[in-house]
N, C-alpha and C positions, 0 to 999 in steps of 0.2 A: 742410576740412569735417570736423566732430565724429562720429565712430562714433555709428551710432543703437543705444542701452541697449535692452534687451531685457525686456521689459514681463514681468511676473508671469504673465499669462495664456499670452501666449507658450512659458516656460520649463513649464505645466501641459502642456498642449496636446505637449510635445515627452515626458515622464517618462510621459504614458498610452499613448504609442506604445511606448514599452521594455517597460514591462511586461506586455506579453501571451507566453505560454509561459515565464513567471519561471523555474520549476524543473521540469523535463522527469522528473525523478525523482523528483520527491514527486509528481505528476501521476500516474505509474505505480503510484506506491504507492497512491494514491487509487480508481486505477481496477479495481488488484484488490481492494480490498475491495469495491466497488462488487461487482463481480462476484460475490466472497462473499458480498454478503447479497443478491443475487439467487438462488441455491441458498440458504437462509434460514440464513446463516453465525450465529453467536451471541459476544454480548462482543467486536465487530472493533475491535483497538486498532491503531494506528500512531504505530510508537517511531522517532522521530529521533535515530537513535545516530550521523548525523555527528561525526567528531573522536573517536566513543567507542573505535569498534574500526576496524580495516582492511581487512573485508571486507565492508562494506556503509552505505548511508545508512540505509534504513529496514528495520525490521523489522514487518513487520505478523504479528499473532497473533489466533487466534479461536476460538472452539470449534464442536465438534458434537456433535449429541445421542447421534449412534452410529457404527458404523466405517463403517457404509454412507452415511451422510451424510456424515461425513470424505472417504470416495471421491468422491462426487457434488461435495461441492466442491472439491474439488481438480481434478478433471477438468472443472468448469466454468470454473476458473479461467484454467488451462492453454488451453482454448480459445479464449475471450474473450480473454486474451491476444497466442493466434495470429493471433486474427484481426485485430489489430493492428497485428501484424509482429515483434511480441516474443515469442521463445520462449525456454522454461525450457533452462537450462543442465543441471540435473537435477532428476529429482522421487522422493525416497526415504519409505517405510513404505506404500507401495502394495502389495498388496493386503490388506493389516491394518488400516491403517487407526485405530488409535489415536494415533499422532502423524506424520502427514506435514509433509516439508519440501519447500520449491518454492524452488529457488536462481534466482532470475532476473538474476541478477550485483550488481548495487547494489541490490536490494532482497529481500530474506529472507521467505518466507513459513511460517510455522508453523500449520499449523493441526490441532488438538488436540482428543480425546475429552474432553469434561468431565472425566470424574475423572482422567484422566493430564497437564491442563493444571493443575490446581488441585495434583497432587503437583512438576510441575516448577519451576511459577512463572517462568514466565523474566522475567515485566514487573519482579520484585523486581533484576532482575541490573541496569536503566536507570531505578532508580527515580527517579532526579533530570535523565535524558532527557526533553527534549520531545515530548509527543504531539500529532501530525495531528487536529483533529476531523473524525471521521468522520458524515456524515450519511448515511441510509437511503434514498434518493431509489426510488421505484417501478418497478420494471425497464420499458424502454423498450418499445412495443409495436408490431410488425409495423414 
């Protein structure tokens, strides 16, 4: 008896099964910015430095208007996070607030006072890195 070929629909039907949870770290990196423009983050970019450096996949970067909103999101970050079950490895330029970073292990968080993000530039250091697009989705309610 001939092996029964394996119909086109078939082989569809089995690749939309695999790919649900593709990449569990760009997911993350997705969902703190989410987070960040839920605290009304500004400019939230998401740098795919896979393969670029060795201590991270994504870097995400954003700015705020002022060191107390830098605070505000950062510490919203960090919780929505928690509440997750991912917490920051560390979180440095608290209580200043002009450039905090949030190391979450594979994924970098930078988020920057307007004028000290536009003197460092760090998007220029991945400029031929792929970027995440970010979309602004309405924070979830109750």
């Amino acid at each position: 008896m001939a092996a029964k070929k394996s119909t086109p629909v078939a082989a569809k039907k089995r690749a939309t099964k695999v790919k649900s949870n593709e990449n569990p770290i760009r997911d993350m990196a997705l969902a703190i910015a989410q987070a960040a423009l839920d605290k009304k983050a500004v400019s939230v970019e998401i740098i795919d430095v896979t393969g670029k450096v060795d201590y991270a996949d994504y870097v995400v970067v954003m700015s705020a208007t002022s060191d107390r909103h830098a605070n505000a999101i950062a510490k919203g970050v960090d919780a929505e996070m928690s509440r997750k079950g991912i917490h920051a490895h560390s979180i440095e330029g608290l209580p200043q607030g002009a450039w905090v970073l949030i190391d979450f292990g594979d994924v970098i968080v930078h988020i920057f006072h307007q004028d000290t993000r536009g003197y460092y530039d760090l998007e220029s250091l991945w400029f031929d890195a792929a970027r995440v697009e970010v979309i602004d989705k309405p924070p979830a309610r109750g």
